[in-house]
PDB file of N, CA, C, O and CB in Angstrom:
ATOM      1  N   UNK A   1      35.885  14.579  21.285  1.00  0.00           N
ATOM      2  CA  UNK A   1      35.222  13.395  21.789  1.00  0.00           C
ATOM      3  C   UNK A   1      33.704  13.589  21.802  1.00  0.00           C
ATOM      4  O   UNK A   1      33.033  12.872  21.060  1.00  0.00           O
ATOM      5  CB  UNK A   1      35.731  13.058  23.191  1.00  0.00           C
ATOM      6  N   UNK A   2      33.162  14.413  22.508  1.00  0.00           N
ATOM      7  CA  UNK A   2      31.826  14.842  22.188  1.00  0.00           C
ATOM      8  C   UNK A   2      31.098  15.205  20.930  1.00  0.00           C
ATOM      9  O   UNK A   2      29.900  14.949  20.816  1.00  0.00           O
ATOM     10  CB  UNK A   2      31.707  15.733  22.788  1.00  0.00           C
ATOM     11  N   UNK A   3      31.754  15.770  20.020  1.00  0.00           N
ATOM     12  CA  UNK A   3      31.099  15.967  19.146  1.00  0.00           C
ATOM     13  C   UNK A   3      31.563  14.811  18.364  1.00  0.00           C
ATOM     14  O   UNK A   3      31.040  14.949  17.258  1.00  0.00           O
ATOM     15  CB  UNK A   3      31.156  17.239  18.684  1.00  0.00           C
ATOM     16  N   UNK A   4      32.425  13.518  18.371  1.00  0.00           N
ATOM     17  CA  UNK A   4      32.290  12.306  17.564  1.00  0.00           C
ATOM     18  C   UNK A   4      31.203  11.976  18.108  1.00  0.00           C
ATOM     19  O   UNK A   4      30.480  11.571  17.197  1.00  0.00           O
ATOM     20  CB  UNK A   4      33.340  11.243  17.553  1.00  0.00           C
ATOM     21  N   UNK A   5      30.374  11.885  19.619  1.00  0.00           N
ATOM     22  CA  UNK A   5      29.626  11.524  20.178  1.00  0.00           C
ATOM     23  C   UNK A   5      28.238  11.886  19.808  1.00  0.00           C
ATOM     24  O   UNK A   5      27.272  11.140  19.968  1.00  0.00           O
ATOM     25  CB  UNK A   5      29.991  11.737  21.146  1.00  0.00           C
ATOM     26  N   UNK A   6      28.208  12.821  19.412  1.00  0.00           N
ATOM     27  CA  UNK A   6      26.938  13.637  19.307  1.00  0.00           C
ATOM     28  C   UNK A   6      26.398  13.173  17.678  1.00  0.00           C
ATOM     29  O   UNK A   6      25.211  13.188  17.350  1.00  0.00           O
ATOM     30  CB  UNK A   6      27.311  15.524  19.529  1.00  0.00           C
ATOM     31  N   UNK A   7      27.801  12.674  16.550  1.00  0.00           N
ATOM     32  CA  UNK A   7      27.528  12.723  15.305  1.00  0.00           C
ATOM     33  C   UNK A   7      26.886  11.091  14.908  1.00  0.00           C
ATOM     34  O   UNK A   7      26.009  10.718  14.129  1.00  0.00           O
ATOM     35  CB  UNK A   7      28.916  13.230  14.535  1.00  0.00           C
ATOM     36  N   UNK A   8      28.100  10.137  16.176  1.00  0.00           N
ATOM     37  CA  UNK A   8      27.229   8.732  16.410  1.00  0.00           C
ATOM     38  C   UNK A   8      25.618   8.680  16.535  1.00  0.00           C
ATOM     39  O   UNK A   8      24.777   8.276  15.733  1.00  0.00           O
ATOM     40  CB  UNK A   8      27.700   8.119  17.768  1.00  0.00           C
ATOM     41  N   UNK A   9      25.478   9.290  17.959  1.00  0.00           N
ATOM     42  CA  UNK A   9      24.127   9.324  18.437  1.00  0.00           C
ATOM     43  C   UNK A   9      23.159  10.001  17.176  1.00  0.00           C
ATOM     44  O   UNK A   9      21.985   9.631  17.170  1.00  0.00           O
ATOM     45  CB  UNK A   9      24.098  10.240  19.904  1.00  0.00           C
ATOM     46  N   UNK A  10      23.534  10.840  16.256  1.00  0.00           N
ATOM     47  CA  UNK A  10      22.322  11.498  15.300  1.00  0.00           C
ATOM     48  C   UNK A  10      22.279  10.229  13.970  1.00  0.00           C
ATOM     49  O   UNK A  10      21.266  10.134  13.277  1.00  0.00           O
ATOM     50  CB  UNK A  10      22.873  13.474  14.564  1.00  0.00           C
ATOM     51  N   UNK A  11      23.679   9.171  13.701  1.00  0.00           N
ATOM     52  CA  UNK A  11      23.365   8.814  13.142  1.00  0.00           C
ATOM     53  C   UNK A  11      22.727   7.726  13.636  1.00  0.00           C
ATOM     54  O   UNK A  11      21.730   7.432  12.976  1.00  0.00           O
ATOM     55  CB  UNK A  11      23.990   8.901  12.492  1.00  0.00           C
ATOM     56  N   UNK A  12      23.004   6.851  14.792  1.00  0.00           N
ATOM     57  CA  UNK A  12      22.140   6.020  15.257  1.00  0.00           C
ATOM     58  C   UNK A  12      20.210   6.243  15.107  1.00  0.00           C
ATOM     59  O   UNK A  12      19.320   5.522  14.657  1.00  0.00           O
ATOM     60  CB  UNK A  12      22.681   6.025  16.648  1.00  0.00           C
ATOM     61  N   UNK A  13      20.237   7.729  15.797  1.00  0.00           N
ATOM     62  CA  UNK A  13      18.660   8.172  15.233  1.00  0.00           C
ATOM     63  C   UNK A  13      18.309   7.971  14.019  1.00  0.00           C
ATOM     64  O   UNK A  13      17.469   7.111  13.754  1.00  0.00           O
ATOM     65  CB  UNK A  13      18.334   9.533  15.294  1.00  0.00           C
ATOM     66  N   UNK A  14      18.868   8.702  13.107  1.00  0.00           N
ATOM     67  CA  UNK A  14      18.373   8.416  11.612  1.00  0.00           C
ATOM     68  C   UNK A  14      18.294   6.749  11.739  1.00  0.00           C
ATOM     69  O   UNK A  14      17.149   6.299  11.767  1.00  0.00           O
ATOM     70  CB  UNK A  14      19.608   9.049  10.227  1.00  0.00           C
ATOM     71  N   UNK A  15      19.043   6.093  11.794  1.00  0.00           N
ATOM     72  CA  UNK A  15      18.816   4.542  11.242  1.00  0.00           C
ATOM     73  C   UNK A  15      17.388   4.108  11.949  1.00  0.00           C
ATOM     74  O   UNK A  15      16.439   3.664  11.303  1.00  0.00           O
ATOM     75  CB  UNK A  15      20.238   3.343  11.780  1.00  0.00           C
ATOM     76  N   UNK A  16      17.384   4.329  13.544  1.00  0.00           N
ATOM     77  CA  UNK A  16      16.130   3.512  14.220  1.00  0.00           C
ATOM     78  C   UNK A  16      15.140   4.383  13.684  1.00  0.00           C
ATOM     79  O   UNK A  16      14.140   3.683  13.841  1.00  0.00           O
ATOM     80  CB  UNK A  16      16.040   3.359  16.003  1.00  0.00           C
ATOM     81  N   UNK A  17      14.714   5.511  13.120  1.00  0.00           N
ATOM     82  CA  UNK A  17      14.194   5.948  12.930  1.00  0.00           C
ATOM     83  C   UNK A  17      13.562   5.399  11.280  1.00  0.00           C
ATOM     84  O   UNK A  17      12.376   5.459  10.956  1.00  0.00           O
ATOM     85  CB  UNK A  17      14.722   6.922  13.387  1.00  0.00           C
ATOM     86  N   UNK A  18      14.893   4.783  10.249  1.00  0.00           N
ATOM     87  CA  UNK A  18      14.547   4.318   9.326  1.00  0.00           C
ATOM     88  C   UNK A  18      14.112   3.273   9.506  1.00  0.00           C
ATOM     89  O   UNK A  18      13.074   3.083   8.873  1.00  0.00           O
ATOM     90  CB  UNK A  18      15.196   4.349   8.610  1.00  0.00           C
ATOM     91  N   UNK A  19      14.479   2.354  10.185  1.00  0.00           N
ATOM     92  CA  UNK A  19      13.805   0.798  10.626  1.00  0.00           C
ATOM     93  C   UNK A  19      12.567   0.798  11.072  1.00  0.00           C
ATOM     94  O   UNK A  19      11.719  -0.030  10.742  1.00  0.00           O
ATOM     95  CB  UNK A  19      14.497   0.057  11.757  1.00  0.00           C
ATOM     96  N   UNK A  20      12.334   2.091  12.149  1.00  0.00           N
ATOM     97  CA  UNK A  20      10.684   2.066  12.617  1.00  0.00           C
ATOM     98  C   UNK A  20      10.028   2.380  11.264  1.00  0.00           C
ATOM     99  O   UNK A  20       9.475   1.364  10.841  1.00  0.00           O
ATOM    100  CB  UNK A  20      10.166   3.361  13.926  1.00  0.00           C
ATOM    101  N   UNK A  21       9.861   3.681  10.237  1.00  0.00           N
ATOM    102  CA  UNK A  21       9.381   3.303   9.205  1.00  0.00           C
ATOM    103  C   UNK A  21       9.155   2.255   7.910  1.00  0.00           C
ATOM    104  O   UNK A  21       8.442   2.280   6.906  1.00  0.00           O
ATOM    105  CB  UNK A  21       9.575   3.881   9.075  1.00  0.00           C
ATOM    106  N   UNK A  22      10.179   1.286   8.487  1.00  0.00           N
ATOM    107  CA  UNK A  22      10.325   0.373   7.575  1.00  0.00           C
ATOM    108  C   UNK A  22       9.584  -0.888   7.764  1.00  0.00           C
ATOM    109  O   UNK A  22       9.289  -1.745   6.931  1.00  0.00           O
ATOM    110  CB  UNK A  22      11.579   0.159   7.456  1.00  0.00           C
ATOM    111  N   UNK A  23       9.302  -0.816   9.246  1.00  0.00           N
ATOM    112  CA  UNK A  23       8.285  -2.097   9.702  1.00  0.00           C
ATOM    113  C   UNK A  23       7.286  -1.461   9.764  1.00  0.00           C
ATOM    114  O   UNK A  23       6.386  -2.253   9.484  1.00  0.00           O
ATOM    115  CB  UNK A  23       8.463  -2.940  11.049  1.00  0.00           C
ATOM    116  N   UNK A  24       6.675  -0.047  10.054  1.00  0.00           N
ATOM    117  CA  UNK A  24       5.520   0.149   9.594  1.00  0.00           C
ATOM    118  C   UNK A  24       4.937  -0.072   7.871  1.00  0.00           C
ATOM    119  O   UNK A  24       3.856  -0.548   7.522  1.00  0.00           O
ATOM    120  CB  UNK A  24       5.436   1.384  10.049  1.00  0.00           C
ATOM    121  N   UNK A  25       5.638   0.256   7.324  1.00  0.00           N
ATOM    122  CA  UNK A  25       5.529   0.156   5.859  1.00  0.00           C
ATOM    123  C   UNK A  25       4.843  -1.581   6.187  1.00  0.00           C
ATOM    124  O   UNK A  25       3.639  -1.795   6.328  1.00  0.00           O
ATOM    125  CB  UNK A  25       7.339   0.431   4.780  1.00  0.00           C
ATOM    126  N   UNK A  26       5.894  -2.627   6.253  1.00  0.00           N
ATOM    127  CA  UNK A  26       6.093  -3.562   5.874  1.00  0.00           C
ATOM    128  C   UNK A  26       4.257  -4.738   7.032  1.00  0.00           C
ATOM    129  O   UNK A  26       3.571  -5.738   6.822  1.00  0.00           O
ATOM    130  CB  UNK A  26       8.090  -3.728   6.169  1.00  0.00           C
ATOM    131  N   UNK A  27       4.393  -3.516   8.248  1.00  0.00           N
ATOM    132  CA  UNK A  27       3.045  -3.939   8.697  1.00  0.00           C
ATOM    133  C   UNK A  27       1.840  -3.793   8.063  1.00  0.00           C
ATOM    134  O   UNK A  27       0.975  -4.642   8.277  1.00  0.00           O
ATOM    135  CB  UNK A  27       2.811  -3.444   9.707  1.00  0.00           C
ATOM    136  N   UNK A  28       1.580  -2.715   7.190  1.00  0.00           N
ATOM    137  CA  UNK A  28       0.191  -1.770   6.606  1.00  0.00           C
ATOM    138  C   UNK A  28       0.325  -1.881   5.422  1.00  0.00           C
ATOM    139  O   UNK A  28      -0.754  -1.711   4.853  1.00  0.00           O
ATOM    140  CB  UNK A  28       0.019  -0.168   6.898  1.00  0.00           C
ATOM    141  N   UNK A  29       1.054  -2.067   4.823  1.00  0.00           N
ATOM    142  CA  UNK A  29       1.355  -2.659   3.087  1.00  0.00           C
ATOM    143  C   UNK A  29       0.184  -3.054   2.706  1.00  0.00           C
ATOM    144  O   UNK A  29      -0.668  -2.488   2.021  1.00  0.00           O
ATOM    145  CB  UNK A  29       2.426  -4.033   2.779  1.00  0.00           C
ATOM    146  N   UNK A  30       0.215  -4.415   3.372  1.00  0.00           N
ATOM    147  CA  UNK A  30      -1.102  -5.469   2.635  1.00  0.00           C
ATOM    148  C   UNK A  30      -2.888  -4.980   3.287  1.00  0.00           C
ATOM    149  O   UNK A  30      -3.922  -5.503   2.870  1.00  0.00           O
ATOM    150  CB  UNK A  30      -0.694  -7.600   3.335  1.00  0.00           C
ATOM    151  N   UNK A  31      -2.840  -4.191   4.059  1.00  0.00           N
ATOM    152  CA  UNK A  31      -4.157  -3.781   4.570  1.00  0.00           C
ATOM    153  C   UNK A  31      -4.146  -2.992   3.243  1.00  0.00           C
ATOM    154  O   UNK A  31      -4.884  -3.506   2.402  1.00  0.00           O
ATOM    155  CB  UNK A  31      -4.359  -2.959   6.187  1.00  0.00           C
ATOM    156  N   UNK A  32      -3.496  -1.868   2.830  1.00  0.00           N
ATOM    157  CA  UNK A  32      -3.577  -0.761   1.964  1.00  0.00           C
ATOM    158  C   UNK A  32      -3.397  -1.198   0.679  1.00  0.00           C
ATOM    159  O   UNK A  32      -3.307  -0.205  -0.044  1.00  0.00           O
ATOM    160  CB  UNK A  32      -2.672   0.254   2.261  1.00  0.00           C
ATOM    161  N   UNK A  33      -3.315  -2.090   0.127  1.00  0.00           N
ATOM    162  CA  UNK A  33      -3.463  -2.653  -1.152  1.00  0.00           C
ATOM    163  C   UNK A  33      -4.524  -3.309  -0.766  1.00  0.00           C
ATOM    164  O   UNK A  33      -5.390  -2.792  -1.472  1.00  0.00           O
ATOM    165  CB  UNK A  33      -2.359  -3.442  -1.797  1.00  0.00           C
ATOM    166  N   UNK A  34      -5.161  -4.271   0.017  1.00  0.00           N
ATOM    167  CA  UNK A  34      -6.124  -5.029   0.170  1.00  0.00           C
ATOM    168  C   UNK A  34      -7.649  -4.028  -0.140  1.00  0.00           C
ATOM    169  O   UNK A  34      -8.627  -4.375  -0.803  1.00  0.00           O
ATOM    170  CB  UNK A  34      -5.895  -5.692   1.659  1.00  0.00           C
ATOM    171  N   UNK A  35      -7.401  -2.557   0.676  1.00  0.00           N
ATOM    172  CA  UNK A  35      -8.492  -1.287   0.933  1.00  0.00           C
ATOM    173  C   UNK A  35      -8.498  -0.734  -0.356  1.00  0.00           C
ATOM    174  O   UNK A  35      -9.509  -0.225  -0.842  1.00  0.00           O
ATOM    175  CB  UNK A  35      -8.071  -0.045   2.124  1.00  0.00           C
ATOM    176  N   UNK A  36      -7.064  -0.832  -1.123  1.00  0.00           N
ATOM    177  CA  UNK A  36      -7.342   0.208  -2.610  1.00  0.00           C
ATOM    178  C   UNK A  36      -7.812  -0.892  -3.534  1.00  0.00           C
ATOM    179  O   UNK A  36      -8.019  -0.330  -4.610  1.00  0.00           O
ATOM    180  CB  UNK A  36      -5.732   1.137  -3.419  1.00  0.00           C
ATOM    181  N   UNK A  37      -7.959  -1.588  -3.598  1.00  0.00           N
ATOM    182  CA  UNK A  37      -8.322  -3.407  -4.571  1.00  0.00           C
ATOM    183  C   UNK A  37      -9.885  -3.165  -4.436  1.00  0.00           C
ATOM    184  O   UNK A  37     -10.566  -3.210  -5.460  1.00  0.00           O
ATOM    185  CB  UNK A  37      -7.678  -5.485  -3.489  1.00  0.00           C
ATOM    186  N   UNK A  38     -10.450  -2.921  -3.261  1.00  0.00           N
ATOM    187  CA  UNK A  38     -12.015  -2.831  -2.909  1.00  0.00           C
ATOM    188  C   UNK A  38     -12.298  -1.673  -3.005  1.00  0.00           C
ATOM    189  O   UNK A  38     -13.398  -1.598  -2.457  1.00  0.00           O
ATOM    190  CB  UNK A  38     -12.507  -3.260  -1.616  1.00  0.00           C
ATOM    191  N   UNK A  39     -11.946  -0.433  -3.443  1.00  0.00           N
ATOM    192  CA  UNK A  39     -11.957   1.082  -3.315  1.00  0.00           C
ATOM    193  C   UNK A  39     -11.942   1.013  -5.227  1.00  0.00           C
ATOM    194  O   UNK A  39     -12.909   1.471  -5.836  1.00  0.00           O
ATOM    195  CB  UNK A  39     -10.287   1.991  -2.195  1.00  0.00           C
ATOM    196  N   UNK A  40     -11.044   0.550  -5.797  1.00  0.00           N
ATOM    197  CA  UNK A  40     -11.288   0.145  -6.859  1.00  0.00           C
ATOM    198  C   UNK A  40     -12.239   0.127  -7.539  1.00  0.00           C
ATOM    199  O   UNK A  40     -12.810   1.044  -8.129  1.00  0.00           O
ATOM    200  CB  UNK A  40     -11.062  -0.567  -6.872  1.00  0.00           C
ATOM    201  N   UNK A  41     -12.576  -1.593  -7.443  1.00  0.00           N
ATOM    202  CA  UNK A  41     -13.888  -2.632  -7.354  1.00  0.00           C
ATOM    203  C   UNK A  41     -15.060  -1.646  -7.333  1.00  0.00           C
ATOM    204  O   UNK A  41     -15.854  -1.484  -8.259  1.00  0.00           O
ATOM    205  CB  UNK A  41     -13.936  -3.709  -5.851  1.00  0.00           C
ATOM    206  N   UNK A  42     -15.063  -1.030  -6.198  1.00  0.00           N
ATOM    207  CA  UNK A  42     -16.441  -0.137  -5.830  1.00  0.00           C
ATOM    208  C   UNK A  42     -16.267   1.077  -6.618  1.00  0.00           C
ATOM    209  O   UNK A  42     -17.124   1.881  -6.253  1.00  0.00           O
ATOM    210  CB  UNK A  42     -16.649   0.310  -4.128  1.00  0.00           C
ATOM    211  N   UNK A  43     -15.542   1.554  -7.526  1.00  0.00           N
ATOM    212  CA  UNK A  43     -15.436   2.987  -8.107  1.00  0.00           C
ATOM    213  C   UNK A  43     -15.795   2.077  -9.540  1.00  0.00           C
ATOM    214  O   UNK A  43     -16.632   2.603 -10.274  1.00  0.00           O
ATOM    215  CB  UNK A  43     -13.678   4.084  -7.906  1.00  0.00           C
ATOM    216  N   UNK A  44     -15.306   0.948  -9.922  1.00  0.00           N
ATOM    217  CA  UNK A  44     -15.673   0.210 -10.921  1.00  0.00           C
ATOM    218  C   UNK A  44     -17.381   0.004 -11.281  1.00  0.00           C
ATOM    219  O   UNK A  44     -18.022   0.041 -12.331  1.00  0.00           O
ATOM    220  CB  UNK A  44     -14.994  -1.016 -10.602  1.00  0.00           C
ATOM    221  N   UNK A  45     -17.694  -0.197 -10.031  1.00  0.00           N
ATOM    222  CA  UNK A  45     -19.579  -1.027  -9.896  1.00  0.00           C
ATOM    223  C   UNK A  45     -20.136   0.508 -10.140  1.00  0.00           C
ATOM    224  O   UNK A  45     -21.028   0.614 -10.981  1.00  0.00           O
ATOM    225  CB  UNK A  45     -20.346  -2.017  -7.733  1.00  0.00           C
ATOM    226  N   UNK A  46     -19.740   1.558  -9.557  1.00  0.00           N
ATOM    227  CA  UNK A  46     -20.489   2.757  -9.789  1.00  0.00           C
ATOM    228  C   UNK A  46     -20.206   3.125 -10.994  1.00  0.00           C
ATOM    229  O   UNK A  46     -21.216   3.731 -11.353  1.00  0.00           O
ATOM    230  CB  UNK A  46     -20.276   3.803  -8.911  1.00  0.00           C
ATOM    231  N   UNK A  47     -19.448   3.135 -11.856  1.00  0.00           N
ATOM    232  CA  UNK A  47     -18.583   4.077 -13.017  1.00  0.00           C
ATOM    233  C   UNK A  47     -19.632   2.957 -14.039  1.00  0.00           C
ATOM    234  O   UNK A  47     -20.740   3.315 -14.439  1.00  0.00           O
ATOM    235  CB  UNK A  47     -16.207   3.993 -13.135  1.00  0.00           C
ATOM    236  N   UNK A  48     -18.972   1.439 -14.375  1.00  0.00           N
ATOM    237  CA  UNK A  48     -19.824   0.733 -15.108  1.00  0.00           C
ATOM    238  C   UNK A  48     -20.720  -0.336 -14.761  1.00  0.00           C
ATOM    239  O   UNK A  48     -21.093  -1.345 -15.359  1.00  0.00           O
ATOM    240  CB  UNK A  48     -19.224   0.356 -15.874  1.00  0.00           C
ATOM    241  N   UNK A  49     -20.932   0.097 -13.773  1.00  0.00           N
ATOM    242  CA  UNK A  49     -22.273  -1.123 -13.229  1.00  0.00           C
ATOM    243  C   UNK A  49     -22.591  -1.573 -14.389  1.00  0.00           C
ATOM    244  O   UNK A  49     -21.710  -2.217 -14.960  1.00  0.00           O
ATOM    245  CB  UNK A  49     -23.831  -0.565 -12.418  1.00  0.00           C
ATOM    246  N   UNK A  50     -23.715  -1.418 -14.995  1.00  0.00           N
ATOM    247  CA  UNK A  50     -24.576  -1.228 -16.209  1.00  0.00           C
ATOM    248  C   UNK A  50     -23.413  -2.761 -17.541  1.00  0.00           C
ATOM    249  O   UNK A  50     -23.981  -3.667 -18.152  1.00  0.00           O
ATOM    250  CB  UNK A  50     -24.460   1.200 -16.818  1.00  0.00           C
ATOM    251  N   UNK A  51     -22.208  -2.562 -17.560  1.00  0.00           N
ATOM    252  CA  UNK A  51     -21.665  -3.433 -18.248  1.00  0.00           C
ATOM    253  C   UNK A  51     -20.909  -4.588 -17.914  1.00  0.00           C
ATOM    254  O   UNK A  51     -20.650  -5.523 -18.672  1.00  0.00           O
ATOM    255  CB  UNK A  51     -21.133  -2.894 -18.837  1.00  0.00           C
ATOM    256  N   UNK A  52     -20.548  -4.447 -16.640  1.00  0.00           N
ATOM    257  CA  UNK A  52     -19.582  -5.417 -15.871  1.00  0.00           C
ATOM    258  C   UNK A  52     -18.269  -5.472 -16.128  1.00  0.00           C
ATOM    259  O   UNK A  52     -17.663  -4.454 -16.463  1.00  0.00           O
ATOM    260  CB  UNK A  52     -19.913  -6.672 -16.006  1.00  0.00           C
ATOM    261  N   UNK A  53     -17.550  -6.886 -15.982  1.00  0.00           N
ATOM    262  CA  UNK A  53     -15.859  -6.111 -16.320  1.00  0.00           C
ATOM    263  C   UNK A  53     -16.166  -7.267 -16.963  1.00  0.00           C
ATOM    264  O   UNK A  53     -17.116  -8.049 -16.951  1.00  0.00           O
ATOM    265  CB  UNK A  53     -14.215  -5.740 -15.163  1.00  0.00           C
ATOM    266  N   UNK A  54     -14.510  -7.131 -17.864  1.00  0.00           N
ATOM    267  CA  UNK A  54     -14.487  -8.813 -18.616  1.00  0.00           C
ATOM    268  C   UNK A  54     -12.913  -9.398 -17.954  1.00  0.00           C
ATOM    269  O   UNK A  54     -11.990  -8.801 -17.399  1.00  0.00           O
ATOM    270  CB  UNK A  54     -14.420  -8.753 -20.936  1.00  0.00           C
ATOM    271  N   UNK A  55     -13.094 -10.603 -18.255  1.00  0.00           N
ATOM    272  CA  UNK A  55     -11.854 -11.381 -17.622  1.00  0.00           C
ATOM    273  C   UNK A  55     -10.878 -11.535 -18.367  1.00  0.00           C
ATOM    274  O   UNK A  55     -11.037 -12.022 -19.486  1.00  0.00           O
ATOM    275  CB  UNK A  55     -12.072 -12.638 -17.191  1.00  0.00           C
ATOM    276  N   UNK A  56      -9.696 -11.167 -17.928  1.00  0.00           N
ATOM    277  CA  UNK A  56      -8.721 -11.024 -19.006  1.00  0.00           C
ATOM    278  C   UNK A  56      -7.912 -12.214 -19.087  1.00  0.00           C
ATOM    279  O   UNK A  56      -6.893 -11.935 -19.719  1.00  0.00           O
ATOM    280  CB  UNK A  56      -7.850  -9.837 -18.830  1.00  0.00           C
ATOM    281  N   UNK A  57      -7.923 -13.598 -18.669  1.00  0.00           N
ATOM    282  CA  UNK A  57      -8.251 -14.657 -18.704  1.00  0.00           C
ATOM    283  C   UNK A  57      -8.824 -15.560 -19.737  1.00  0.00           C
ATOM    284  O   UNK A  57      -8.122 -16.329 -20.394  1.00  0.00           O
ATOM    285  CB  UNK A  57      -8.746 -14.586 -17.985  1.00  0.00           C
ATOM    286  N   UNK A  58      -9.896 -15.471 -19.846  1.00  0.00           N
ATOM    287  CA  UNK A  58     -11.023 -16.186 -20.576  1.00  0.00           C
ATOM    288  C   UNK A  58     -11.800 -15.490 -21.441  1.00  0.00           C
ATOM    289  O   UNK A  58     -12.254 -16.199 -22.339  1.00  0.00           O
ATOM    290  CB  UNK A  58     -11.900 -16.731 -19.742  1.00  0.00           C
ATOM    291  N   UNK A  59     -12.141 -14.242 -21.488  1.00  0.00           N
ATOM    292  CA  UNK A  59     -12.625 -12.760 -22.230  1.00  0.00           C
ATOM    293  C   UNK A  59     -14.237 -13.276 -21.680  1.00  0.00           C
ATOM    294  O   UNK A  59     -14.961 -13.560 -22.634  1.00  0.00           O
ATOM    295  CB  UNK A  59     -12.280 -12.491 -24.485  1.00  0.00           C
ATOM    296  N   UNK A  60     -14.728 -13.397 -20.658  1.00  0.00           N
ATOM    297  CA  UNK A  60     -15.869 -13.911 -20.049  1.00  0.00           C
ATOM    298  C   UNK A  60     -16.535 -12.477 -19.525  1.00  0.00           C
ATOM    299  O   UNK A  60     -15.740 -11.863 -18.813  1.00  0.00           O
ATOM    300  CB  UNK A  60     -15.492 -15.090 -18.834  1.00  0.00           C
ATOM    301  N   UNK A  61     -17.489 -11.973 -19.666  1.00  0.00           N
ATOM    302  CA  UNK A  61     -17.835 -10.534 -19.452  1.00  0.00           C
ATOM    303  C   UNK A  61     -18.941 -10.990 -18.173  1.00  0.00           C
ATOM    304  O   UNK A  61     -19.924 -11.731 -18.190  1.00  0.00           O
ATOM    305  CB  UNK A  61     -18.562  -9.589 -21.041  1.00  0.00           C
ATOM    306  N   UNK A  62     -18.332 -10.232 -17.136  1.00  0.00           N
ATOM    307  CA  UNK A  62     -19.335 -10.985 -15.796  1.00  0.00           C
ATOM    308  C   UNK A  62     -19.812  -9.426 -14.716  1.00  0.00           C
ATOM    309  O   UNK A  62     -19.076  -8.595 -14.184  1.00  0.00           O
ATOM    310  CB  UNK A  62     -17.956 -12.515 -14.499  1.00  0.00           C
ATOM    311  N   UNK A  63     -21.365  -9.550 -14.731  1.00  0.00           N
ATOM    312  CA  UNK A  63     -21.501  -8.273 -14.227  1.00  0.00           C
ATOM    313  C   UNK A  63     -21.177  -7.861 -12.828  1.00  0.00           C
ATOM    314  O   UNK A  63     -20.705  -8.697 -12.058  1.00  0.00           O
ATOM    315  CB  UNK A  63     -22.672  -7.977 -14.423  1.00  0.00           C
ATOM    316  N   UNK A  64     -21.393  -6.650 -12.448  1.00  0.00           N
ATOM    317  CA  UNK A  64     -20.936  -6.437 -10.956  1.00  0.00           C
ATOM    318  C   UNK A  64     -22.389  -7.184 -10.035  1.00  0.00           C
ATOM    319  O   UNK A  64     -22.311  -8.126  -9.246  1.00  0.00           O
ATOM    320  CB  UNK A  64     -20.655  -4.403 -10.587  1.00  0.00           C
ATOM    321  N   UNK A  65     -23.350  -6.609 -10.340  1.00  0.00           N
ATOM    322  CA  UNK A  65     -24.499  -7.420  -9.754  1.00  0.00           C
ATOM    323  C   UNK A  65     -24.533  -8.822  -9.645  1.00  0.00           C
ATOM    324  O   UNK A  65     -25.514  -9.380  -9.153  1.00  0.00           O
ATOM    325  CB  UNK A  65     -25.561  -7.185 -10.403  1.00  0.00           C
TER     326      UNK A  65
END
C-alpha cells in the first residue's frame, strides 16, 4: 500500500512539475523571441550598418540609419 503510495505521489510530482514548466515556457516565449528579433536587428546594424538589409518582399534595400 505504501509503496503504491509513494509511486502515485512521485508521479503526481513529475506531472506538476511538467505543467509548472510548461506555463513558464508558454509565459516567456514571446518576451524571448521578441529580445532575440532586437538582439538580432542590433548585431545586424553593427555587422552591416554601412549597407542596410533588403526586403525580401519588394527587393527594396533600406538602411539601418
Amino acid at each position: 500500500m505504501s509503496s503504491c503510495l509513494t509511486s502515485d505521489t512521485r508521479i503526481y510530482a513529475d506531472k506538476a512539475r511538467d505543467l509548472n514548466r510548461q506555463a513558464l515556457i508558454k509565459k516567456w516565449a514571446p518576451v524571448a523571441i521578441v529580445l532575440g528579433v532586437v538582439f538580432l536587428l542590433l548585431w545586424a546594424e553593427t555587422r552591416y550598418g554601412d549597407q542596410g538589409f533588403i526586403c525580401l518582399t519588394c527587393g527594396n534595400i533600406f538602411p539601418f540609419h
